[in-house]
ZAMARGU-4260 file (C-alpha; in steps of 0.2 Angstrom, whole numbers, plus 5000, padded with zeros to 4 digits):
<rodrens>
0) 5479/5471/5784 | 5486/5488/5790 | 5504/5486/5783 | 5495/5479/5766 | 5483/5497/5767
5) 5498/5509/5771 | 5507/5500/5757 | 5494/5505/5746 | 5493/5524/5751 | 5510/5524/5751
10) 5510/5519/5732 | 5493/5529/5727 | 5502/5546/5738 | 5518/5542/5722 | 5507/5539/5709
15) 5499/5556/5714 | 5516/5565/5714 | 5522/5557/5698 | 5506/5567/5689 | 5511/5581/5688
20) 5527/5578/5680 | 5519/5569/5665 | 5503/5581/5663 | 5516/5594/5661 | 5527/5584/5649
25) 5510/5578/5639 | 5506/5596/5638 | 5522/5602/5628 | 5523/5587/5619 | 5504/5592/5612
30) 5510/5610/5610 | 5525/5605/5599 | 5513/5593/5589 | 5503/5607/5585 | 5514/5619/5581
35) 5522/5604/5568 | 5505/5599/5562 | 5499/5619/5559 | 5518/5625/5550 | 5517/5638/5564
40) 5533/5644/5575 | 5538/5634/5591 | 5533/5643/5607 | 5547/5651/5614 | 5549/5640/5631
45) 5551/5624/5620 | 5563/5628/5609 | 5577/5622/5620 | 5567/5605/5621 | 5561/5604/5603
50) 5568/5591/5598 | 5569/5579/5612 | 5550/5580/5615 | 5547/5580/5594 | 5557/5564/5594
55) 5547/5558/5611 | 5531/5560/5599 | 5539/5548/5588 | 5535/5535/5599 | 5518/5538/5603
60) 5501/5528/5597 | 5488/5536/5592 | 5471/5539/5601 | 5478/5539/5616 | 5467/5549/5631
65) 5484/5558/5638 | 5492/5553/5654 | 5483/5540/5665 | 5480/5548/5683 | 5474/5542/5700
70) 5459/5549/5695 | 5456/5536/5686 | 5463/5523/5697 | 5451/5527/5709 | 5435/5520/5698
75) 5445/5507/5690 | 5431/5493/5699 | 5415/5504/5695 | 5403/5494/5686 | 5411/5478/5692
80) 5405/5477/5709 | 5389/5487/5717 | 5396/5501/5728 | 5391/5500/5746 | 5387/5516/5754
85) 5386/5518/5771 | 5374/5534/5777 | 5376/5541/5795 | 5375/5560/5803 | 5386/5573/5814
90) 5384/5566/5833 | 5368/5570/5841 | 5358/5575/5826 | 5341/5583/5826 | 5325/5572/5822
95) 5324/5581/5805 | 5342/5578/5802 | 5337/5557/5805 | 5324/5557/5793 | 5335/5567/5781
100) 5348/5550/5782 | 5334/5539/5781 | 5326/5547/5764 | 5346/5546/5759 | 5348/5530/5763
105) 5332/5524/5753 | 5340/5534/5737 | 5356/5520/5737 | 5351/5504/5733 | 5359/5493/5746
110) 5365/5507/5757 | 5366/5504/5776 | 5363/5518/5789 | 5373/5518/5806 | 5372/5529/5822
115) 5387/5538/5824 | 5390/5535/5843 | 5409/5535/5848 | 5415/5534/5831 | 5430/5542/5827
120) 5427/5550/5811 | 5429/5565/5803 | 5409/5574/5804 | 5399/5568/5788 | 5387/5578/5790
125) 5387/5595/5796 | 5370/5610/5796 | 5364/5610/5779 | 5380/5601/5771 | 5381/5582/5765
130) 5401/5575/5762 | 5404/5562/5751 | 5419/5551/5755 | 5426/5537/5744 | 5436/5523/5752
135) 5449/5518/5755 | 5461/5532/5747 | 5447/5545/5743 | 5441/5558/5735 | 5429/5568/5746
140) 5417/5581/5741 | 5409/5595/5750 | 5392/5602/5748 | 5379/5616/5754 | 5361/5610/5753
145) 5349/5623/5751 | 5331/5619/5748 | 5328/5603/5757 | 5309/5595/5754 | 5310/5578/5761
150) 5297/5566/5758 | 5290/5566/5776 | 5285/5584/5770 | 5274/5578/5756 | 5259/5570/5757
155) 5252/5554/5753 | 5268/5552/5743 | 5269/5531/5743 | 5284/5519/5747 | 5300/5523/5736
160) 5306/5507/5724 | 5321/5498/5726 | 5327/5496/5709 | 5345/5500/5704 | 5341/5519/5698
165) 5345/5527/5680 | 5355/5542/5681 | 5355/5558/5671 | 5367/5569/5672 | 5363/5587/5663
170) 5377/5601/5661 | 5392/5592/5666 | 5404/5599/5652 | 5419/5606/5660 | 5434/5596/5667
175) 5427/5597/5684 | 5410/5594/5680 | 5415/5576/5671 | 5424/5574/5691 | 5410/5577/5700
180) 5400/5567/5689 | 5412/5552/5692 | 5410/5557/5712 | 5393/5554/5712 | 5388/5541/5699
185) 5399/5527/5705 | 5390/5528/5722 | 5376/5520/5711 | 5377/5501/5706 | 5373/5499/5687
190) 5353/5497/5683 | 5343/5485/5674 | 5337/5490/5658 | 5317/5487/5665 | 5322/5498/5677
195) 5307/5513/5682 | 5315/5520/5693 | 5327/5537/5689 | 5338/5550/5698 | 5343/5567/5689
200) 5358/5576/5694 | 5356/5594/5686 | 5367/5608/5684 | 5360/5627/5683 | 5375/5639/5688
205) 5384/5628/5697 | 5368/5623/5708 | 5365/5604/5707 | 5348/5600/5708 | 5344/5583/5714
210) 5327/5576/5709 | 5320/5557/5711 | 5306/5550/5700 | 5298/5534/5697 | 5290/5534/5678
215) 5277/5520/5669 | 5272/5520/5650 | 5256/5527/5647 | 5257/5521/5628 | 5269/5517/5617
220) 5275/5533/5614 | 5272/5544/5631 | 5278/5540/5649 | 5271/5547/5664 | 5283/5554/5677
225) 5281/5553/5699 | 5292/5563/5708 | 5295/5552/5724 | 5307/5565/5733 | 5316/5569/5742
230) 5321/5585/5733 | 5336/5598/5736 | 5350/5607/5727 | 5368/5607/5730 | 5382/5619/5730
235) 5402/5611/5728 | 5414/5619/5738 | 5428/5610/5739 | 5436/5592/5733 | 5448/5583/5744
240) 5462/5570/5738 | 5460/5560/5754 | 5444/5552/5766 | 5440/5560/5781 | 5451/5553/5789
245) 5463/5563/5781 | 5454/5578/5783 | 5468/5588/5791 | 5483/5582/5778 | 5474/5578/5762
250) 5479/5590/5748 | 5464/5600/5742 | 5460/5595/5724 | 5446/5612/5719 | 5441/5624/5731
255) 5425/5637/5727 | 5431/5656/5732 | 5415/5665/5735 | 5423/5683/5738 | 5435/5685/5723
260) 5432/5697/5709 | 5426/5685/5697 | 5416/5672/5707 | 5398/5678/5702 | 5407/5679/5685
265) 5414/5660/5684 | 5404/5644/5682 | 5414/5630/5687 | 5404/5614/5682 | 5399/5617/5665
270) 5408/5628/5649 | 5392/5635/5644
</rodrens>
């Protein structure tokens, strides 16, 4: 079993390397089509290559999606098997903290919390962060969470259904919008049309803003929506290649720099 998994790193760590190289070769290959397709002039820095990539192009079927990645290899089950999503905290966590796993834990259907004891792992969960790692070869995602109201904190608020949840996913538009929106839909199994129950992922300025509801049909054309909580907005930071375990080594896929000129300026997650 561990030979059979270093095997597979080994060949996922090439695949990675190889990426590069092609997205680059893609890339002039689109620029000379362009050029061809618009009668305009070559770019400079491909005229040396021209005719080699124009005769590569040759070759080429139509609607493609460009160069197949790992990105891509890392989903490739999604949708075939139900995810299972284990929830646990840092070592000794506070009593909020533990009902904070808890409400997580409701939110994933089939989800399975454990103590984190003596287990060497990287910390999942640090103050007012959640970390979202894919096994076995990654990627993991950082956040900040601000504005935490868990369900403890609401009143007569009910039990939480079950079902396998909708998603909606609102302002996901640039490149790395559509990643995080793989990251952290495939840690939902696929829902049952009858399915009341839904869980909206919403960008606003690069805040994600989680919110739970359960909805029934009030008539044939109105439905009436229950927030069930918990509630809270998220901040990406960062995007690792690797698990935790990898924490130290893993190459770092996006990283949020707060104190450059532009930062207030940029919005990552959407192109709006």
């Amino acid at each position: 079993m561990l030979r059979r998994e270093a095997r597979q790193r080994r060949e996922y760590l090439y695949r990675k390397a190889q990426e590069e190289k092609l997205r680059t070769l893609q890339e002039k290959k689109e620029k000379i089509k362009k050029a061809l397709d618009e009668n305009c002039l070559i770019p400079t820095e491909l005229r040396k290559e021209a005719l080699v990539l124009q005769k590569a192009l040759e070759f080429e079927d139509g609607g493609g999606e460009g160069v197949t990645t790992h990105v891509d290899d890392e989903y490739r089950w999604a949708g075939v098997e139900d995810p299972r999503i284990m929830v646990t905290t840092s070592r000794d966590p506070s009593s909020r903290l533990k009902m904070f796993a808890k409400e997580i834990k409701l939110i994933f259907p089939g989800a399975q919390r454990m103590n984190r004891g003596r287990h060497e792992m990287g910390a999942l969960v640090r103050a007012y962060g959640l970390i979202i790692s894919h096994l076995p070869f990654g990627p993991t995602a950082y956040f900040t969470l601000c504005n935490v109201v868990m369900r403890h904190d609401i009143p007569d608020i009910g039990t939480m259904s079950e079902a396998h949840p909708h998603l909606i996913f609102h302002n996901f538009t640039s490149r790395l919008g559509q990643r995080v929106t793989s990251i952290l839909k495939y840690l939902f199994p696929v829902p049952k049309d009858d399915s009341k129950r839904v869980i909206t992922f919403a960008n606003q300025e690069d805040y994600i803003s989680f919110r739970h509801h359960v909805y029934k049909k009030t008539d044939h054309r109105n439905v009436e929506l229950t927030e069930v909580g918990p509630r809270f907005e998220m901040k990406l930071y960062m995007i690792k290649l690797g698990t935790l375990e990898q924490e130290n080594t893993a190459d770092v896929e996006w990283r949020w720099h707060p104190y450059t000129r532009t930062a207030k300026k940029q919005k990552f997650l959407s192109t709006e």
